[in-house]
C-alpha positions as CSV (number, residue, x, y, z in Angstrom):
1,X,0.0,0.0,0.0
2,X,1.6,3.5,-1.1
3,X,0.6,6.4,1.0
4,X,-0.4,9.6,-1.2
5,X,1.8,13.2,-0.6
6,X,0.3,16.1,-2.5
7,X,3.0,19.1,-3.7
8,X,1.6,22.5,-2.7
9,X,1.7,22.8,-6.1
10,X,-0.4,19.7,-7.2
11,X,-3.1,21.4,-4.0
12,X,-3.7,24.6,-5.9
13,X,-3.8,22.7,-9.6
14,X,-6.7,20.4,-8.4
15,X,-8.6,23.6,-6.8
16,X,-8.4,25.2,-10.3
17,X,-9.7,21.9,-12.5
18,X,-13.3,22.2,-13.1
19,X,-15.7,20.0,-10.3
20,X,-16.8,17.7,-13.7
21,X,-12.9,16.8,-14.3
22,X,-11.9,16.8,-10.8
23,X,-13.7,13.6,-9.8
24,X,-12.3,11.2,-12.6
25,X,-8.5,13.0,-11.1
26,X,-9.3,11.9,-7.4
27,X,-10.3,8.5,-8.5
28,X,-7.3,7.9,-10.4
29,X,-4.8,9.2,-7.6
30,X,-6.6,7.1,-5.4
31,X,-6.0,4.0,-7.4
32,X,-2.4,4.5,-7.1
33,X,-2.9,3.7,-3.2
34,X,-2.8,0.1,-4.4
35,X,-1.1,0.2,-7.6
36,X,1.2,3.0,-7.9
37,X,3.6,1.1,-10.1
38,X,1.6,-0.9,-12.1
39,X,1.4,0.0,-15.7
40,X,-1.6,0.3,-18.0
41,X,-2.9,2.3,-21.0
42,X,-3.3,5.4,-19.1
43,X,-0.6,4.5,-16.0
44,X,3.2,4.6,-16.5
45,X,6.6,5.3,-16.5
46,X,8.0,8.7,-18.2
47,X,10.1,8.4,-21.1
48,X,12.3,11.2,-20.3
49,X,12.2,13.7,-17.2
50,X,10.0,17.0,-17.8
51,X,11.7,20.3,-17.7
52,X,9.7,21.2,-14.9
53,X,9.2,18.5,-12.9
54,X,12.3,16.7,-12.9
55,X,11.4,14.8,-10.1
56,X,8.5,13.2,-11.6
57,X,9.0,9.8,-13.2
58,X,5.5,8.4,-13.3
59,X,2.0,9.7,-14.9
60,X,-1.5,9.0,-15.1
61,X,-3.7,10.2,-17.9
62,X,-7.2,11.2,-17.1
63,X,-9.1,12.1,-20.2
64,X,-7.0,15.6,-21.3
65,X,-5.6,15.8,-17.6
66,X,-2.1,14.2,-16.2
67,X,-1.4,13.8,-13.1
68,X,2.9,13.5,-12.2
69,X,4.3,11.2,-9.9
70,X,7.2,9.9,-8.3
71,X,7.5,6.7,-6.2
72,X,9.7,6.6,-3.2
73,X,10.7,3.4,-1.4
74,X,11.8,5.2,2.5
75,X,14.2,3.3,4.8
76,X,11.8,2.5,6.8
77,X,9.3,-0.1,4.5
78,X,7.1,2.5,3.4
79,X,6.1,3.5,0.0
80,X,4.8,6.9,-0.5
81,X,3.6,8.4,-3.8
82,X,4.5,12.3,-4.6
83,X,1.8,13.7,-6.4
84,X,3.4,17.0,-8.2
């Protein structure tokens, strides 16, 4: 189980996506609770880093909305998810 860390940054985006687009987004994110590193059609690894997310390595598509991730794996078990 991965526990879920929003960026400041990723707070304020999901205030500004519309209510209609910002249900499918939670749902998604949520889904990476279980499954952060599986990979489907809309889930998976970056192909090269982003400019301005560097630390992202991960996405999920949701419809025209992506949603940047990293996965850490801490020292002390844990898994944690950075949402960015």
């Amino acid at each position: 189980m991965y526990e879920l860390e929003w960026s400041e940054e990723a707070k304020a985006d999901i205030r500004r996506v519309s209510a209609f687009a910002r249900g499918p987004v939670m749902r998604a994110t949520e889904e990476l609770r279980a499954r952060a590193e599986s990979e489907t059609r809309n889930r998976k690894p970056l192909r090269e880093p982003l400019e301005d997310l560097p630390e992202a390595t991960r996405e999920v598509r949701v419809g025209n909305l992506r949603v940047f991730y990293r996965i850490s794996h801490r020292a002390d078990g844990a898994d944690s998810s950075g949402y960015l």
